[in-house]
LUMGU-796956 format. One record per atom (N, C-alpha, C, O, CB): x, z, y; residue in three letters. Coordinates in pm, whole numbers, padded with zeros to 5 digits, always signed. Glycine has a CB too. Layout:
BEGIN
XZYALA...
% end
This chain:
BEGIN
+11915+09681+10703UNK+11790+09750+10691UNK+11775+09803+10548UNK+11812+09734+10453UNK+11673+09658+10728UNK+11728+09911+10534UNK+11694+09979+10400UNK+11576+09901+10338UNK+11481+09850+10397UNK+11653+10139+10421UNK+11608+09905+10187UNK+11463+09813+10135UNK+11408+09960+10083UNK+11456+10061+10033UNK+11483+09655+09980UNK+11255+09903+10131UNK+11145+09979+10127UNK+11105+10053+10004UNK+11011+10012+09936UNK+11052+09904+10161UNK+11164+10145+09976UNK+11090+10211+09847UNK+10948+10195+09795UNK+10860+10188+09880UNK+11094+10342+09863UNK+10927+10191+09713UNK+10793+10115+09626UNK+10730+10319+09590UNK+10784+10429+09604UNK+10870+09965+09408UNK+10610+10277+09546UNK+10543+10399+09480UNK+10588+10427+09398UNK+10621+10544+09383UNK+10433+10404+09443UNK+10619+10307+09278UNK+10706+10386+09154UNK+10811+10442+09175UNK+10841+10526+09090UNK+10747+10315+09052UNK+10903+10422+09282UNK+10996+10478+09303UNK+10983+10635+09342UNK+11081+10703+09309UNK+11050+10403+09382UNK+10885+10699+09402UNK+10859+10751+09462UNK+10763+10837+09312UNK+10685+10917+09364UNK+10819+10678+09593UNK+10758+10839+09252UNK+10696+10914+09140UNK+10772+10961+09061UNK+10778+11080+09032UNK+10615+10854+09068UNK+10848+10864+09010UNK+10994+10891+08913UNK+11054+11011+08980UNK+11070+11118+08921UNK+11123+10750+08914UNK+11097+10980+09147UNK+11193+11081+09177UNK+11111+11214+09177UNK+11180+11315+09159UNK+11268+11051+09315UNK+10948+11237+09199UNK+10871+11342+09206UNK+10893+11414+09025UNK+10919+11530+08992UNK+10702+11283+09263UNK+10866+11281+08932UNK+10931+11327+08753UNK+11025+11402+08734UNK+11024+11510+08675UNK+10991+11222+08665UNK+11148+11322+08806UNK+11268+11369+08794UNK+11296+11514+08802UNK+11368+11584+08730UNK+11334+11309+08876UNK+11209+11553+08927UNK+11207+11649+09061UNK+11131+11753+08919UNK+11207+11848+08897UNK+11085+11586+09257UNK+11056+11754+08861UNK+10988+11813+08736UNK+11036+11834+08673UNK+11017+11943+08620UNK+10916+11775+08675UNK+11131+11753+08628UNK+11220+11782+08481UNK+11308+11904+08504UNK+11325+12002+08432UNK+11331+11645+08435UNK+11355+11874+08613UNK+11459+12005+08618UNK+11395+12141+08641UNK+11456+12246+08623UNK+11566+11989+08739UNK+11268+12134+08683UNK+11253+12267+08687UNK+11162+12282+08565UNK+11137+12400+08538UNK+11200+12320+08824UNK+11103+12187+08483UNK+11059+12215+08358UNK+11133+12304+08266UNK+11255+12295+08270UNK+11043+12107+08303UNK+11094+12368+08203UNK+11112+12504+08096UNK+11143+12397+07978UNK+11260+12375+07948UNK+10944+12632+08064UNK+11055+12341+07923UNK+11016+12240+07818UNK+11044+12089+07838UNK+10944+12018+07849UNK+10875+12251+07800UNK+11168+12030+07845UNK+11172+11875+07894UNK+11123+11765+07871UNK+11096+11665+07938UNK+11251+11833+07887UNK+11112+11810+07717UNK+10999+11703+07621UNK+10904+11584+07674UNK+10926+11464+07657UNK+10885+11795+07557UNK+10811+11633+07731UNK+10685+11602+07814UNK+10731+11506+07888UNK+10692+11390+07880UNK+10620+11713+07901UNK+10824+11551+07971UNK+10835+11496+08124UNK+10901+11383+08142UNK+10893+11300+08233UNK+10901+11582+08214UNK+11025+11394+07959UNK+11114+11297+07970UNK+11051+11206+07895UNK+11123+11106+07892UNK+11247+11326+07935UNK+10923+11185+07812UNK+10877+11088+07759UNK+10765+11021+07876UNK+10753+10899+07879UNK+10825+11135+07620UNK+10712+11076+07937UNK+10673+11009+08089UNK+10760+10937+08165UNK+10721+10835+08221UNK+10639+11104+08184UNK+10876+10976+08177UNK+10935+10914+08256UNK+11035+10800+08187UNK+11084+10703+08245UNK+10991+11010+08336UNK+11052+10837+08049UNK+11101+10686+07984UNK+10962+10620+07927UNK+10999+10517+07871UNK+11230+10705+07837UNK+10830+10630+07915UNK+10725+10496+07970UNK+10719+10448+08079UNK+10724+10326+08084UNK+10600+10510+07966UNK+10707+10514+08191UNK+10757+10472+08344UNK+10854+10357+08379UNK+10845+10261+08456UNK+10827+10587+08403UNK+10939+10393+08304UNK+11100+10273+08327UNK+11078+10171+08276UNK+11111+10064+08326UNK+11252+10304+08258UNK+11002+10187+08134UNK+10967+10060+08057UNK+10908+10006+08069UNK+10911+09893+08022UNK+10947+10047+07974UNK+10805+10055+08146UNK+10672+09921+08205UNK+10725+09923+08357UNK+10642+09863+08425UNK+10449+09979+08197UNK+10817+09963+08425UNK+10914+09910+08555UNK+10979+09796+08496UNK+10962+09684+08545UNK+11038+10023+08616UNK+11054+09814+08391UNK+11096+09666+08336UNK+11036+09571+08305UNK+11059+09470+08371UNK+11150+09660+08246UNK+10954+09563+08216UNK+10879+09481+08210UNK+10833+09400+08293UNK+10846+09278+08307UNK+10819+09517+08176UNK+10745+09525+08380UNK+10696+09405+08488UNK+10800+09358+08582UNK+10760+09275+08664UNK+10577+09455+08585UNK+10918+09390+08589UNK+10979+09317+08651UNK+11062+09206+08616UNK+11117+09125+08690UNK+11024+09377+08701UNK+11063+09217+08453UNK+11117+09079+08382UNK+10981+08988+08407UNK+10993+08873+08450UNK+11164+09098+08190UNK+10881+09030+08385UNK+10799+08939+08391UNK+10754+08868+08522UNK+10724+08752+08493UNK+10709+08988+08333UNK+10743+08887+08615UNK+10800+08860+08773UNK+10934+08796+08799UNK+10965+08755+08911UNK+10814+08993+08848UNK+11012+08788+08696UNK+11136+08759+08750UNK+11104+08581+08646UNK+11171+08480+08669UNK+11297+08903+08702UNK+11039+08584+08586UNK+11029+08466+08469UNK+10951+08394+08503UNK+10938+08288+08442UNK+10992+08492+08335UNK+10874+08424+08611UNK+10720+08332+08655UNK+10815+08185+08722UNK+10939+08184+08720UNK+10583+08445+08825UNK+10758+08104+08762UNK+10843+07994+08789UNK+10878+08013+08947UNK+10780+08056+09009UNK+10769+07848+08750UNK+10949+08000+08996UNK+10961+08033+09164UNK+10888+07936+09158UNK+10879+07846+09074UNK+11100+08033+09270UNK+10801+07970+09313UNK+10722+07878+09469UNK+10817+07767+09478UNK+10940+07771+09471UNK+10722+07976+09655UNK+10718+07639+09499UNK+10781+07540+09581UNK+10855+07586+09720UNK+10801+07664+09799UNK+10673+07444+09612UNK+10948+07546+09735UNK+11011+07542+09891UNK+10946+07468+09975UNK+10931+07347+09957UNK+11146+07490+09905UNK+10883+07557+10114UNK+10852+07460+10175UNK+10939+07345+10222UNK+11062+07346+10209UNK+10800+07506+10255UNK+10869+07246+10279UNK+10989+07125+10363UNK+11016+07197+10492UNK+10937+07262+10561UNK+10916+06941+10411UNK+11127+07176+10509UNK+11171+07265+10622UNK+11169+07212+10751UNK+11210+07096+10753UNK+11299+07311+10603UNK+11140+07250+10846UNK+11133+07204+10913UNK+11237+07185+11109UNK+11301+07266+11176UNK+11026+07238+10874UNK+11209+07072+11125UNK+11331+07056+11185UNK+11321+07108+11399UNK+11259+07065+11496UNK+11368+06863+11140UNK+11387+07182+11382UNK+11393+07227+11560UNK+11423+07158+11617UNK+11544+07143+11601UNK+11467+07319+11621UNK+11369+07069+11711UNK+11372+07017+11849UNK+11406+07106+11968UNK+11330+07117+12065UNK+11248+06965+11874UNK+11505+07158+11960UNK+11615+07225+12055UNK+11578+07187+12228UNK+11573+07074+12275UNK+11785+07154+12005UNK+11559+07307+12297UNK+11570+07215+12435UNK+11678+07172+12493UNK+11668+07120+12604UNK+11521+07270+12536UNK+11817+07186+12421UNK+11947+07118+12474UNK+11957+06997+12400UNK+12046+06929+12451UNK+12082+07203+12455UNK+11903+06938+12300UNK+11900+06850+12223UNK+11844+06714+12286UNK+11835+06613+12216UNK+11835+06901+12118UNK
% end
């Protein structure tokens, strides 16, 4: 299964989609390298939080069992 593209994903490529037809790149490419950097971020910072307890797992009582 394909993983689900996010909104930011979906903006960048609309940036991207800008840049090239921008006259002037300046603009578009300093938008879109703040974009990446607070994509990182928050995803280091999400990645550092402590994982969830595991639940206890629980055990199947099979009807061939």
């Amino acid at each position: 299964m394909a993983k689900k593209q996010e909104a930011v994903d979906n903006l960048l490529d609309a940036l991207v989609w800008m840049r090239r037809k921008a006259k002037k790149h300046e603009p578009v490419d300093a938008l879109i390298d703040a974009l990446v950097g607070m994509r990182r971020k928050a995803k280091k910072k999400t990645a550092q939080k402590t994982p969830l307890k595991k639940k206890a797992g629980r055990r199947r009582s099979g009807a061939g069992q």
